[in-house]
C-alpha positions in Angstrom: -17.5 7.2 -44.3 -14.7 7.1 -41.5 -17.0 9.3 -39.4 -20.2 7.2 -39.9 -17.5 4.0 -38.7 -16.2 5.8 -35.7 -20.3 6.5 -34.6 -21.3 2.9 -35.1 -18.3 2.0 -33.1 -20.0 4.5 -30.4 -23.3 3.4 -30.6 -21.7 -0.3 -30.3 -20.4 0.2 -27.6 -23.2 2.2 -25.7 -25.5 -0.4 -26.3 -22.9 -3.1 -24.9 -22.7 -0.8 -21.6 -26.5 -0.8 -21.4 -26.4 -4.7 -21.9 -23.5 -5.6 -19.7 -24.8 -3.3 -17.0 -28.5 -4.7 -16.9 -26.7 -8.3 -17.1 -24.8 -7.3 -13.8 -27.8 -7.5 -12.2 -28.1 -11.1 -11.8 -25.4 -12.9 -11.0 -26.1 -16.1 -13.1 -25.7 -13.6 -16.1 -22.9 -11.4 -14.5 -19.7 -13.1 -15.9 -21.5 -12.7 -19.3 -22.5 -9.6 -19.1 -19.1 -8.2 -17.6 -17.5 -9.7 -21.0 -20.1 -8.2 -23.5 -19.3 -4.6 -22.3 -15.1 -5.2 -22.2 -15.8 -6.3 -25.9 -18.0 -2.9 -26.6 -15.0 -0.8 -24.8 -12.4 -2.5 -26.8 -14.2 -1.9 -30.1 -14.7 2.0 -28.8 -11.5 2.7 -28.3 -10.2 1.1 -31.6 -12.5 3.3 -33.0 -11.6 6.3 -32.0 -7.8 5.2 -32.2 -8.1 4.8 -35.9 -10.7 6.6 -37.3 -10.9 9.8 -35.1 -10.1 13.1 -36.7 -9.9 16.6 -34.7 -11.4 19.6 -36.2 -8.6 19.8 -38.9 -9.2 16.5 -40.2 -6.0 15.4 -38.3 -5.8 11.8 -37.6 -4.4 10.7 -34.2 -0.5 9.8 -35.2 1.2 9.2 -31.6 0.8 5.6 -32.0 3.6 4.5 -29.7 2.4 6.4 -26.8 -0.6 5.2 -27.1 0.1 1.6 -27.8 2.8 1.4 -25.2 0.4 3.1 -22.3 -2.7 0.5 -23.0 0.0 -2.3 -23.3 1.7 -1.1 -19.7 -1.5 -0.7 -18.2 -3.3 -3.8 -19.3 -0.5 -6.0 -18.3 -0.3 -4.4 -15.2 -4.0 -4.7 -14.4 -4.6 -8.5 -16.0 -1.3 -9.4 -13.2 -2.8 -7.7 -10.7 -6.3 -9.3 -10.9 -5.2 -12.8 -11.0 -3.1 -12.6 -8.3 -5.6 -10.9 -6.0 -7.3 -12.7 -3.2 -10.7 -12.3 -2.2 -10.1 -10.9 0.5 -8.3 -8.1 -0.9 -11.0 -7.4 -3.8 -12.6 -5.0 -2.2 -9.1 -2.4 -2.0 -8.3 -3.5 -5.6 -11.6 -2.5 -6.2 -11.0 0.7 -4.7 -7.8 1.6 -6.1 -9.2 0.9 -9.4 -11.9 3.1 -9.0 -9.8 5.8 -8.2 -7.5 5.3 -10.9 -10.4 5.9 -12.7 -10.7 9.3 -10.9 -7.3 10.1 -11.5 -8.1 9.8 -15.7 -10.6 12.2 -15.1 -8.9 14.9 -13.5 -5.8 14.5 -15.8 -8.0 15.1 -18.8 -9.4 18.4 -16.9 -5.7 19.4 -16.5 -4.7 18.8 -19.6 -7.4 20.7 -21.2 -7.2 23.3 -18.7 -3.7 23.8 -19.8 -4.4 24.3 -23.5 -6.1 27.5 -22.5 -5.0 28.9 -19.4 -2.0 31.1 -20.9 -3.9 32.6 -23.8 -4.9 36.1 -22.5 -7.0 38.5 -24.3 -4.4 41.4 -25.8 -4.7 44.6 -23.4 -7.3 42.6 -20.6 -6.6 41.0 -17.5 -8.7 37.9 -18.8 -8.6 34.4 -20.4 -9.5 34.1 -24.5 -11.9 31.4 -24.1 -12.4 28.8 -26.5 -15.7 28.4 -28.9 -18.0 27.5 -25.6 -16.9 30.0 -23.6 -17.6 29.9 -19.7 -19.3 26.3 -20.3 -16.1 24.5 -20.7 -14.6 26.3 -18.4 -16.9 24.7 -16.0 -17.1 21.4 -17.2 -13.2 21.2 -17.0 -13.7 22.5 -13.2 -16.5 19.6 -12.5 -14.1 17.1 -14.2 -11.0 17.7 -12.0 -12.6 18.8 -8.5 -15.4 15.5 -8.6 -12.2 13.3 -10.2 -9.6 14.6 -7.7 -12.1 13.7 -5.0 -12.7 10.4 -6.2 -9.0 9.4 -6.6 -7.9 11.1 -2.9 -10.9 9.4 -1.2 -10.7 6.1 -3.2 -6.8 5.8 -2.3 -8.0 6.1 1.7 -10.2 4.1 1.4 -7.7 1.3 -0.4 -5.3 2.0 2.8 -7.9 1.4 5.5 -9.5 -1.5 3.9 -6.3 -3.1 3.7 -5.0 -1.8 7.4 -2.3 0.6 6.7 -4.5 3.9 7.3 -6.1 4.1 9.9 -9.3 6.2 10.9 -8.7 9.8 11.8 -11.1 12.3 12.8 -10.6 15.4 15.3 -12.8 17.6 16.6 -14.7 19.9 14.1 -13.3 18.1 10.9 -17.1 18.3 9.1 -16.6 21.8 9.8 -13.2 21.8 8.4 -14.6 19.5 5.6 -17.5 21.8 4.3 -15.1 24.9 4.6 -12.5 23.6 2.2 -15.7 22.2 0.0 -16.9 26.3 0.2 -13.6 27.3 -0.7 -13.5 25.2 -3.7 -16.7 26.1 -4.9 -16.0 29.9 -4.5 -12.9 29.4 -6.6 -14.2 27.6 -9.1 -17.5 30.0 -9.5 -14.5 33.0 -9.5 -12.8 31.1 -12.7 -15.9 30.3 -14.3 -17.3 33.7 -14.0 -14.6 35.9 -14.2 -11.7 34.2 -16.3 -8.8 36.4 -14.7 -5.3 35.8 -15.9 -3.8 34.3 -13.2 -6.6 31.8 -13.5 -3.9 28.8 -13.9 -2.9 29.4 -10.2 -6.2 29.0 -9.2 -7.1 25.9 -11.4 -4.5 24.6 -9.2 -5.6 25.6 -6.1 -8.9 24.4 -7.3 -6.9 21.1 -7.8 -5.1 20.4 -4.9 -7.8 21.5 -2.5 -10.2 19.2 -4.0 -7.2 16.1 -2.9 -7.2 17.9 0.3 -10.8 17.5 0.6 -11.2 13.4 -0.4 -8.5 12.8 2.2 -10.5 14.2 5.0 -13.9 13.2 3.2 -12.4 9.3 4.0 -10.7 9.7 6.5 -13.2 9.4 9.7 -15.2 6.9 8.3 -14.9 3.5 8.4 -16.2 -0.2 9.6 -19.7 -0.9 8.4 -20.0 2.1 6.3 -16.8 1.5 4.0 -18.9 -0.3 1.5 -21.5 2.7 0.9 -18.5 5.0 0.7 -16.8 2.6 -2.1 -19.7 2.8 -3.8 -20.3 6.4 -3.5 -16.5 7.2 -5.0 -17.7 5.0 -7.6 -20.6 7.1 -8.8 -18.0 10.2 -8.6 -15.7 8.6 -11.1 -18.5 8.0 -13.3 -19.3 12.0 -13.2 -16.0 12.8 -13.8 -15.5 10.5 -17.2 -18.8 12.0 -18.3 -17.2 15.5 -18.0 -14.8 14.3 -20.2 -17.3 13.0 -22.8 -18.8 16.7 -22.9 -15.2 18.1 -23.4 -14.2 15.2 -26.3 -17.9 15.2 -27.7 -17.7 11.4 -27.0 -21.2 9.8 -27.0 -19.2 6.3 -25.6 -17.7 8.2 -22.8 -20.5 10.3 -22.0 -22.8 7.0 -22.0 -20.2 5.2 -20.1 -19.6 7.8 -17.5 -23.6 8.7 -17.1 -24.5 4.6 -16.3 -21.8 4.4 -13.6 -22.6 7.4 -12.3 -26.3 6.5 -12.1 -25.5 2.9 -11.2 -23.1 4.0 -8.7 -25.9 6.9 -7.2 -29.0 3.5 -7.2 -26.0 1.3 -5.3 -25.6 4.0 -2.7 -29.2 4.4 -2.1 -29.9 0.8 -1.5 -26.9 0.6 0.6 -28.0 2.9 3.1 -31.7 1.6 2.7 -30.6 -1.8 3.4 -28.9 -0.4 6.5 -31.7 2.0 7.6 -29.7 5.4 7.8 -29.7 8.1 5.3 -26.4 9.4 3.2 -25.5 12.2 5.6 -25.9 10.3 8.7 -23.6 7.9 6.8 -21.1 10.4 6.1 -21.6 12.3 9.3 -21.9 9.8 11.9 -19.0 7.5 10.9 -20.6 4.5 11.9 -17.9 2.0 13.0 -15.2 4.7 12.5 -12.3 4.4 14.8 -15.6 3.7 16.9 -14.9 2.3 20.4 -17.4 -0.3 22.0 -20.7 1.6 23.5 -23.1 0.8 26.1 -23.4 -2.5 24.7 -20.1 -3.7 24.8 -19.5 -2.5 28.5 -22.5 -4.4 29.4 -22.5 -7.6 32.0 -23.3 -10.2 28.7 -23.1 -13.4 31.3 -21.6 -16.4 29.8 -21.2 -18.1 26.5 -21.1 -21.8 25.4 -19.2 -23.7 23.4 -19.4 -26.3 21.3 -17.3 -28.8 20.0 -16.3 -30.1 16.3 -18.3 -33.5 16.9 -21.3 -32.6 18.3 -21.8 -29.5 15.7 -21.2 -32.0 13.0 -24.2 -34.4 14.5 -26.5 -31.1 15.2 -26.0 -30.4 11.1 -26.2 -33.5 10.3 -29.5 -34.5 11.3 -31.2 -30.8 10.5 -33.5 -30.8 8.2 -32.7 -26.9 6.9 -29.4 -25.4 7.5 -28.9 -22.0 7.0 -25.4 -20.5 6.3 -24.2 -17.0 7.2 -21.2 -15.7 5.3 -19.1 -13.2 6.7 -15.7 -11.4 6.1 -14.0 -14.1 8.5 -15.2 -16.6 5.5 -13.1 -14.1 3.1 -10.1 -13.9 5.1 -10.0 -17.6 5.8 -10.5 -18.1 2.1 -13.0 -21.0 2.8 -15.4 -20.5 0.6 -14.4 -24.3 -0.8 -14.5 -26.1 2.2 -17.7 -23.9 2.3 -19.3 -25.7 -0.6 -17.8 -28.4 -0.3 -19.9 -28.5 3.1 -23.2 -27.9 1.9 -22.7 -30.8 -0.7 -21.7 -33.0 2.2 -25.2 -32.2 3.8 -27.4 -32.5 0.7 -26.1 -36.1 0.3 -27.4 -36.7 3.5 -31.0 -35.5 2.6 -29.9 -31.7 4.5 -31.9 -28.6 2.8 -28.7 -25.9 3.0 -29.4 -22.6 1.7 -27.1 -18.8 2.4 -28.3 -16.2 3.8 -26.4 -12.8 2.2 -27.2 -9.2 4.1 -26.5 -6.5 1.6 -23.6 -5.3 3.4 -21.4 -8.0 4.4 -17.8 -7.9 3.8 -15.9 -5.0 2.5 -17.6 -4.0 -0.8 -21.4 -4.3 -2.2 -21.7 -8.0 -3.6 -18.5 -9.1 -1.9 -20.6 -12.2 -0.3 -21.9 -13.1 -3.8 -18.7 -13.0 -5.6 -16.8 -15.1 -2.6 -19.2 -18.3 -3.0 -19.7 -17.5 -7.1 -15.8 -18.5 -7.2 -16.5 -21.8 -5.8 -19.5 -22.5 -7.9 -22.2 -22.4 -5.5 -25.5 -22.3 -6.6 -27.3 -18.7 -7.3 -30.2 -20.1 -6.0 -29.2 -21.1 -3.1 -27.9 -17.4 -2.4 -30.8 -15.3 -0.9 -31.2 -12.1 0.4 -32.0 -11.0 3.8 -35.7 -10.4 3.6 -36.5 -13.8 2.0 -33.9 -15.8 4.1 -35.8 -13.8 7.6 -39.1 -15.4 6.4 -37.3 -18.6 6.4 -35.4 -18.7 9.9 -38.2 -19.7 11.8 -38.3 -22.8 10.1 -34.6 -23.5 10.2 -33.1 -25.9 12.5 -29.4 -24.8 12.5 -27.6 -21.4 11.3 -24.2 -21.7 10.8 -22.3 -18.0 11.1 -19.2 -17.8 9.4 -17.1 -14.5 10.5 -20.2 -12.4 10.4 -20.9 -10.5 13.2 -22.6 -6.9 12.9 -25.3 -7.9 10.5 -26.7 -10.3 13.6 -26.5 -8.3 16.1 -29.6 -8.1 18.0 -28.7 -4.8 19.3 -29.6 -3.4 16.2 -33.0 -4.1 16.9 -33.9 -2.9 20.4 -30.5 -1.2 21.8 -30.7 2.5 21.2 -27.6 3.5 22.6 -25.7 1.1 20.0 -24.3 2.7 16.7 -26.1 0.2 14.4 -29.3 0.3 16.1 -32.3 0.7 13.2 -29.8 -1.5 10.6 -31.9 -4.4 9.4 -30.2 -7.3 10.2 -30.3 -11.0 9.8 -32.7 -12.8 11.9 -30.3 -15.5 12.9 -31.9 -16.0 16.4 -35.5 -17.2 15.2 -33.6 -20.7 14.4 -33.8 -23.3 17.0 -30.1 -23.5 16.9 -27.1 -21.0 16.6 -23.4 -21.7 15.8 -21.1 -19.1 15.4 -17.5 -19.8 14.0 -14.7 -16.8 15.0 -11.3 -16.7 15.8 -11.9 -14.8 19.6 -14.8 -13.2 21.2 -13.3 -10.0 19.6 -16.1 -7.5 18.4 -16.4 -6.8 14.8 -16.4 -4.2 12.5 -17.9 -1.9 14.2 -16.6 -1.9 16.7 -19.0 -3.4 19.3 -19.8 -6.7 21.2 -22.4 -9.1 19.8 -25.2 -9.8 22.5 -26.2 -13.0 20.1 -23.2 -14.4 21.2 -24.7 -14.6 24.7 -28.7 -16.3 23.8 -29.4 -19.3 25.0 -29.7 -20.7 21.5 -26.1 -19.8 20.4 -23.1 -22.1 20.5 -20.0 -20.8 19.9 -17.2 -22.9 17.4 -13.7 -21.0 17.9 -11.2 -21.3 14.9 -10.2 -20.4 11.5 -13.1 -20.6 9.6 -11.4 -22.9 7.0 -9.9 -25.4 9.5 -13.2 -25.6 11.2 -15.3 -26.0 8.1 -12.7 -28.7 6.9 -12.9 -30.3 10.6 -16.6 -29.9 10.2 -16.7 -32.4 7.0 -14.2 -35.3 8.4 -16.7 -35.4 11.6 -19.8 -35.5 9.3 -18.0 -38.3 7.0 -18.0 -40.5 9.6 -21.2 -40.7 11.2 
């Protein structure tokens, strides 16, 4: 009866993963959706807390272990969540992630080690459990793909948040697919041979597989850090499914399969959305430690400004304004005085609308979870082919701290790292304002030739104290 429980408890919380998952999707249903699969987690691991029994019909009995490491880490997490700031959601993301990569490997090690010492009497090989050569390589897959995920994800948390910086030398993809051939000759030796001193090389296995998401991460950066997040994503999802194969846990299996999957899809669109495959991505280091090309060494000519006032009277009487978030929005934390903006407008009769490209900020969706926190509109939030149809009818495009993802360069500037990366087409407006701190390039590493049109006007500041600037003016015309 205990059993038949512990499987509804399973099939609970599969079904909650499938729901929350497909409810992620939109992002009117994503709060929803996110709650519905915590609730089918929490009832899983009750579950198997309470009514899972091993092969002996032993009950799990190191209650306080248990207890106290879901109390520590829960704590720790719910503290670490409210206190983050937007801008840093994107490395807690990360770090989170491979945390998740880190369970993974552990449970591969753990496993490992409940076999590795029993030798067959008189033979210079492993006695392998019922399974045989199968587990052996799903606890291989677990720790190589989990180790990778955690060494890469933890490189990726340090250059997102500025203390790692990107490092490549000359030859490191070389370097890189000889310590991946390495691995994989090692781990096809364990699997097929078993040899005693098979522990050693589990280990070696182990710590070449860190080795490898250090250098994996390590040259790539700028533009392509959100397709890279989302890649170490999908590994961590692999890697918990290798641990529902070893458990014969349908919940983790399920779980680990959908994030895999989901993780793979995100990846896909990611590079699809900016027009390069997953080994150019990978390869090429778009925006990694990059320094400015062609473009940026290029006589641009002259830019214009504009002032506070005269922006506010341009907005004011538009018709359709257009707003571009970018990661300056994030760091400015003004996506408030960003709403509170666009409601200024609409009171005076304004049509104001977003424009989101698929990869702006730091992470995949980190536009859409900015402006969700202050409660703007989903429908007002649209994506870059149906806000491109819309530009030529818009009279003003505010740009807030993007700066790659309207760069003209990408369009007609061969020589330039993002050229073939669909971008937003900011300049078919009749007028351009771009708020930044400095004519600094972005991301990638490269000037901005939309900073030079005839159409653009440039608004220095921080994107908060403009915006807030923005709505006195407009208040008092």
């Amino acid at each position: 009866m205990e059993l038949n429980i512990l499987t509804v408890c399973y099939l609970i919380g599969s079904v909650t993963f499938i729901l929350g998952l497909k409810m992620l999707s939109n992002p009117a249903t994503a709060r929803r959706g996110n709650l519905i699969a915590a609730a089918g987690m929490t009832i899983a691991i009750t579950g198997t807390i309470f009514l899972y029994k091993d092969d002996t019909g032993n009950k799990l009995h190191n209650y306080a272990w248990i207890f106290g490491g879901i109390l520590i880490g829960g704590i720790i997490g719910t503290l670490a969540a409210k206190k983050v700031k937007m801008t840093a959601m994107p490395e807690m993301v990360s770090m989170f992630n491979g945390m998740g990569g880190a369970c993974a490997a552990l449970i591969s090690i753990v496993e490992f080690s409940h076999i590795g010492n029993n030798v067959v009497p008189g033979s210079h090989k492993l006695l392998l459990p019922e399974g045989g050569q199968g587990i052996i390589l799903i606890i291989l897959l677990g720790v190589i793909i989990g180790s990778i995920s955690f060494a890469g994800s933890m490189i990726a948390w340090g250059k997102l948040n500025g203390k790692v910086k990107d490092f490549s030398f000359k030859g490191q993809h070389l370097f890189n697919i000889a310590i991946l051939l390495v691995i994989l000759g090692l781990a096809t030796y364990l699997i097929g041979w078993t040899p005693a001193n098979a522990t050693i090389i589990f280990f070696l296995v182990f710590a070449l597989s860190l080795l490898y998401g250090i250098f994996f991460v390590f040259p790539i950066g700028g533009a392509d850090m959100p397709v890279v997040i989302s890649l170490l994503n999908s590994f961590t999802g692999v890697a918990a499914a290798c641990g529902g194969f070893l458990y014969n846990n349908k919940v983790m299996l399920t779980g680990g399969i959908l994030v895999g999957a989901a993780g793979t899809l995100l990846t896909i669109l990611m590079c699809k959305a900016m027009n390069r495959s997953l080994t150019n991505v990978l390869i090429g280091s778009f925006g990694g430690g990059a320094k400015a090309g062609p473009l940026g060494k290029k006589e641009q000519g002259s830019y214009k400004e504009i002032s506070i006032s005269d922006a506010a009277v341009v907005m004011s009487y538009a018709h359709k304004v257009f707003i571009v978030p970018g990661y300056g929005l994030a760091v400015a934390q003004a996506q408030h005085a960003c709403h509170e903006l666009e409601k200024l407008l609409e009171e005076k009769g304004v049509e104001v609308k977003y424009a989101i490209h698929p990869v702006a900020g730091r992470m995949p969706g980190h536009m859409n979870v900015l402006l969700a926190e202050a409660d703007v509109s989903y429908e007002k939030l649209l994506e870059m082919e149906q806000a491109n149809e819309e530009f030529p009818g818009t009279d003003v495009v505010l740009i807030l701290g993007a700066n790659d993802v309207v760069n003209p360069a990408a369009k007609h500037d061969p020589s330039s790292p993002i050229y073939g990366m669909p971008i937003l087409d900011v300049e078919l407006a009749k007028t351009v304002i771009v708020n930044k701190r400095s004519m600094k390039p972005g991301y990638a590493g490269i000037e901005n030739e939309l900073f030079y049109r005839p159409k653009t006007s440039m608004l220095f500041g921080d994107a908060k104290k403009v915006l807030q600037d923005l709505i006195g003016e407009i208040k008092n015309l």
